[in-house]
N, C-alpha and C positions, 0 to 999 in steps of 0.2 A: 283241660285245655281245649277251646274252640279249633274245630278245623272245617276248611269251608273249601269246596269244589271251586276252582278259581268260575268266577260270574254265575255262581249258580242262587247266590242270596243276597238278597238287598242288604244286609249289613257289610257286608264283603264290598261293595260298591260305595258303601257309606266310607269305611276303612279307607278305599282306595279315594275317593276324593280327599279327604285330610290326608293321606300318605304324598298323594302328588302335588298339593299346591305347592310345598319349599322348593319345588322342583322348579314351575311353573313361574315361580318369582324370582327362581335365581336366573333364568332361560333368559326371562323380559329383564333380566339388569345386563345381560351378560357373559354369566358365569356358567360355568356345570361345578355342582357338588357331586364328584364321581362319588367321594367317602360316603356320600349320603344314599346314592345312588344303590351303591352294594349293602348298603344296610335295608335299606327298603326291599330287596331284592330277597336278602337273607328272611327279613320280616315275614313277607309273602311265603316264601319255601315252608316259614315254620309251622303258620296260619295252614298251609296247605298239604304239610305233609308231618303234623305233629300230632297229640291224640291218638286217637284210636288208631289212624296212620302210621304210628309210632314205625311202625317194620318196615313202610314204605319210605320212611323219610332215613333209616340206617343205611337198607336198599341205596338210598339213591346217594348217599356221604358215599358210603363205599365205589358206588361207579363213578361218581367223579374225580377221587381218588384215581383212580384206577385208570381211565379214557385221560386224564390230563397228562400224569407221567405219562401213558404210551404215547400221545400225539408229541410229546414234548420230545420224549427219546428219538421218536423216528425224526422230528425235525433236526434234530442236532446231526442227527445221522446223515440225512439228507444234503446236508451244504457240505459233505466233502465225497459223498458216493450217490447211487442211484442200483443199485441191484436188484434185478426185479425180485428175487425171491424175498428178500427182505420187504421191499414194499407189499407183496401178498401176503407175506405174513402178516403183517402191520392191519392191514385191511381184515385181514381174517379176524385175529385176536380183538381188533372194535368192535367186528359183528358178533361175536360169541357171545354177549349176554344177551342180545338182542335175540338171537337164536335159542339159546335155554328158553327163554320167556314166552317164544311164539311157539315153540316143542314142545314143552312140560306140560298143557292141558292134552295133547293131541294122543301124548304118552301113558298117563298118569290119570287119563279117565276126568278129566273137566278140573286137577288142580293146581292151582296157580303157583308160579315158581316163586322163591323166597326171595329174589332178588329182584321182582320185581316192581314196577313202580309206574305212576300214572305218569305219560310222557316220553317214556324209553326211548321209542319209538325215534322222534325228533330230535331227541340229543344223539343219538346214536347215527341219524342224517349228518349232524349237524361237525359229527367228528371225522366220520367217514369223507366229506367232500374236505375237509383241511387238509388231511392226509393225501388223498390226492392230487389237489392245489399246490402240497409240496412236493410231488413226486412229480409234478408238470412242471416246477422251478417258477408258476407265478405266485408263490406264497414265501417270500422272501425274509419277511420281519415275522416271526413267531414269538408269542408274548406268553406264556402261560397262566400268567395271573389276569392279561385279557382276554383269553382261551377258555378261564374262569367264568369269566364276566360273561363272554357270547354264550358258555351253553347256559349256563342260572338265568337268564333274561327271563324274569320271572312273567310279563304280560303275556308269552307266548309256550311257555316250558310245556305245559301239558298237551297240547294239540296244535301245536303250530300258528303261524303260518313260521315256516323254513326258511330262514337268512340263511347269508352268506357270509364268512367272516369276512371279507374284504369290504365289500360293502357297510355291513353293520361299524365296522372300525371308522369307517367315514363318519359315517354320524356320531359314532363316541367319541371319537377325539375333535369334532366339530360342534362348534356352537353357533345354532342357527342366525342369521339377521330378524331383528325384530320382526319386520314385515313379514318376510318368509315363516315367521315364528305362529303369527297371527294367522297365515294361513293354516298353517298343519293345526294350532286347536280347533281352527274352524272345522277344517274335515274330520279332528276327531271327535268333537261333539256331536256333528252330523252321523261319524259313524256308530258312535257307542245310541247313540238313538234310535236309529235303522235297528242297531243289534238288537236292543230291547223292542222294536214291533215284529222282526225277522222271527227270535228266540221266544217271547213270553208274548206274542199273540199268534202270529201263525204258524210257527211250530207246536205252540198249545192246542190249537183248533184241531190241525191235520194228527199231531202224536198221540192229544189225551180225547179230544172229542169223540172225534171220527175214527180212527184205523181200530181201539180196540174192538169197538163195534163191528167194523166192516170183518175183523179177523175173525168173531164166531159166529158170525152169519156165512162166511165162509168154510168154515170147520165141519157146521154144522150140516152143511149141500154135502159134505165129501167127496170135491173133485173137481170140475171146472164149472164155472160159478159165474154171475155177475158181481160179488161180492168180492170176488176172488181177483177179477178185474181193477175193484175200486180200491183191492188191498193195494196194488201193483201203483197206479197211479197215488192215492193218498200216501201209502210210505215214503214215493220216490219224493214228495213237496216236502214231506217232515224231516227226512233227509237233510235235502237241502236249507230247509229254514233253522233251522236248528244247529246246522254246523257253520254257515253262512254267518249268523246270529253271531255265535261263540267266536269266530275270523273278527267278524265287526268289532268285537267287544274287545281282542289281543288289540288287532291295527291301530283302535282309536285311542288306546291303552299307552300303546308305544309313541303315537305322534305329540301325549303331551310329555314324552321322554324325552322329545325331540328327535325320535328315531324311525326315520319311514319304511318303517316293517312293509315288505310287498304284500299285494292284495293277493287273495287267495281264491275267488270267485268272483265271475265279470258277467254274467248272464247267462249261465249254459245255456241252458232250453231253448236258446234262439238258434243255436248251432247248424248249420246247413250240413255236417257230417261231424262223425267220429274224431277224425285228427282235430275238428276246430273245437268239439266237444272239450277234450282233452287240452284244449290250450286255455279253455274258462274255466274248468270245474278242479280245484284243489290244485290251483296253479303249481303253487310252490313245489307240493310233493311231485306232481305231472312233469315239471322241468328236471328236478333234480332225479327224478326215474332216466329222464332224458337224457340228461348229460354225464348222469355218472353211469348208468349202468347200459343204455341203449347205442349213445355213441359212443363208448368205451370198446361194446361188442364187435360193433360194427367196425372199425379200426382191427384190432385183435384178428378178425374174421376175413377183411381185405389185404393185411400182411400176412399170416399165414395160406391167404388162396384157399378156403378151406372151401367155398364156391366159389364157382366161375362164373356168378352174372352176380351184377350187383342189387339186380333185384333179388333175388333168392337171397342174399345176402339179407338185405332189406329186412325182406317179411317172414324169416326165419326170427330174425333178429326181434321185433314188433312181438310175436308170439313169444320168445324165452323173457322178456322186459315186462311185458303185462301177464304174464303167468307167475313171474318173482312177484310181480305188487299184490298178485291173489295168497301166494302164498306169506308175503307180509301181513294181509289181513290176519290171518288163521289158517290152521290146516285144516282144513272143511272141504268136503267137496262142493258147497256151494260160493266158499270164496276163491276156491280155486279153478272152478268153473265159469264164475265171473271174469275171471282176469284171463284164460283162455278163450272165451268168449270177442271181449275188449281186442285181444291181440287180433285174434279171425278178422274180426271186422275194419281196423287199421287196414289190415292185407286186402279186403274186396274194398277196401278206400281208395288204397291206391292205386289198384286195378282200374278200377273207373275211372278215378282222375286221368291215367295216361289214355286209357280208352276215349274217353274226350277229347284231349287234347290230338290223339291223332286220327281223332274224326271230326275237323270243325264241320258246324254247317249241320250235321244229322241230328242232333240233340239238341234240341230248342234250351234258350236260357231265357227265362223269363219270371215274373213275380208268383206265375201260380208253380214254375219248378222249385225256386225258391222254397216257395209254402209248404209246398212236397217232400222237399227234401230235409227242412225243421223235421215236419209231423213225423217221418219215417226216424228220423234220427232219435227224437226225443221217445218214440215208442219203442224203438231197441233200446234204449240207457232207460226206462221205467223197468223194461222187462227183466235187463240184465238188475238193476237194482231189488228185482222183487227176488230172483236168486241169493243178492248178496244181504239181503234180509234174512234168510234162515226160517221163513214163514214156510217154504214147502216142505222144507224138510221137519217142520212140525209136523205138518198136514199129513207127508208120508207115514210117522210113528203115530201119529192121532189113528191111523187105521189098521 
């Protein structure tokens, strides 16, 4: 049986044109074939997690299984109580596969848990915030066989970009206007284009050209390097192009679904600071770090008074939110140093900005601060990303 890394092979892309024109013809008369829809969906899953995958695609029956009953139970539960202990549990018991999976190499010496599966990651976002949208009482209409539907959206299952059900429910139960129609293939052809220069030219140049070169010319200095330098920069573009690339290739995927999956990168590298860093790069997961877990705390932390200034609140807060996201990468000290890192520098963000703001007049604003304030930012996020590479911590066992 064929199984293919969702946009990783031109046949796959071949597949998905002939899988989406009925879709695309039924748009332009009109209609939605939802039946077709989830067949195509199922289609993709098997393509993608059948074969050799065989364990991952049991894996992932079983946790759907599993994530639908519990969102389903706690929503029943929800529309006639609200106890917090119940709802943490509820929250708890989503996250626990998710946790097996991120523990079991850190445990087990590098092996991968049996339940695992390409994507966990996003569906397990994607359960988590319904859960809470019901325990805030704006998640009112719970559908389970649409609950279905939102997490399987096959254009995004493996790496996102991160919907919302409320949103994605607009578009599934909507069928766009022609005009409006014509726009979103527009931007999706534009996008799935971009993805393919993004992903198979400049992620290929900076990933296969250049970094393995620049890596053992580095290796080979033992220790700080110009090589070492050009690891840091060339990783952080292959990074980016290559994940950017795969975002283009879900979004423009999903727009001839008719479904305006959010954009998930808007330009880092122009970033004048950290907090705007963090509002362009990996939007989706950036927002939903935000609203489920950073102003969650923040709340939490101002009713119980656990600080008395609400900045300390703040940037305690900042540092526990980007230290979770390190330790969602892996448990590694270099991903979890990254995201401690990330939190630091939130905190001397917003030190400065108020530093600013209650000193007008002393700190010139002008286009070479500007400039100043890109280059410094994008050279902290190269750096931090040359940590969340795992290249030094070759480097340290290389010697």
């Amino acid at each position: 049986m064929l199984s293919f890394t969702p946009y990783e092979n031109p046949m796959y892309f071949g597949i998905l044109g002939l899988a989406l024109l009925p879709i695309v013809i039924g748009i332009l008369c009109g209609k939605r074939f939802h039946w077709y829809e989830t067949l195509i969906s199922v289609f993709f899953l098997v393509l993608t997690f059948g074969g050799p995958k065989i364990t991952q695609g049991l894996a992932l029956i079983t946790y759907l299984v599993y994530e639908v009953l519990l969102v389903w139970v706690y929503t029943s539960y929800r529309k006639k109580n609200n106890q917090t202990g119940i709802f943490v549990a509820t929250v708890i018991l989503a996250i626990i596969p998710l946790v097996i999976v991120k523990l079991t190499p850190a445990i087990q010496e590098g092996k991968q848990a049996i339940i695992g599966f390409l994507g966990i990651s996003y569906l397990t976002f994607k359960a988590v915030q319904t859960i809470m949208e019901s325990r805030d009482g704006v998640l009112k209409d719970f559908s389970p066989w649409f609950f279905l539907q939102f997490l399987v959206f096959f254009p995004t299952i493996s790496s996102g970009p991160i919907d919302r059900y409320r949103r994605f429910k607009r578009d599934y139960d909507h069928v766009p206007k022609q005009e409006k129609y014509f726009q979103l293939l527009q931007k999706g052809l534009h996008n799935i284009f971009m993805g393919f220069v993004y992903k198979y030219m400049l992620a290929y140049v900076f990933g296969t050209m250049w970094l393995p070169k620049l890596e053992h010319h580095a290796l080979m200095a033992h220790g700080l390097s110009w090589s070492l330098v050009g690891v840091m920069y060339v990783y952080s573009m292959y990074l980016f192009f290559d994940f950017a690339g795969y975002s283009l290739f879900a979004i423009g995927t999903s727009y001839f679904m008719g479904i305006e999956t959010p954009i998930n990168f808007n330009a880092p590298f122009k970033s004048h600071n950290i907090k705007e860093f963090w509002n362009r790069w990996h939007m989706t997961l950036s927002f939903w770090f935000r609203d489920y877990i950073y102003m969650r705390l923040v709340f939490f932390f101002m009713k119980h008074k656990v600080f008395k200034s609400p900045k300390t609140t703040a940037n305690v807060t900042y540092i526990i939110n980007m230290t979770i996201m390190g330790f969602w990468h892996g448990v590694t000290w270099y991903y979890i140093t990254y995201g401690i890192l990330h939190g630091v520098a939130m905190v001397v963000n917003d030190w400065w900005l108020r530093y600013k703001k209650g000193h007008p007049g002393k700190i010139p604003h002008n286009k070479f601060t500007e400039v100043f304030a890109t280059f410094v930012t994008f050279n902290f996020v190269c750096f931090t990303f040359l940590l969340f590479s795992g290249f030094l911590n070759t480097m340290l066992i290389a010697k």
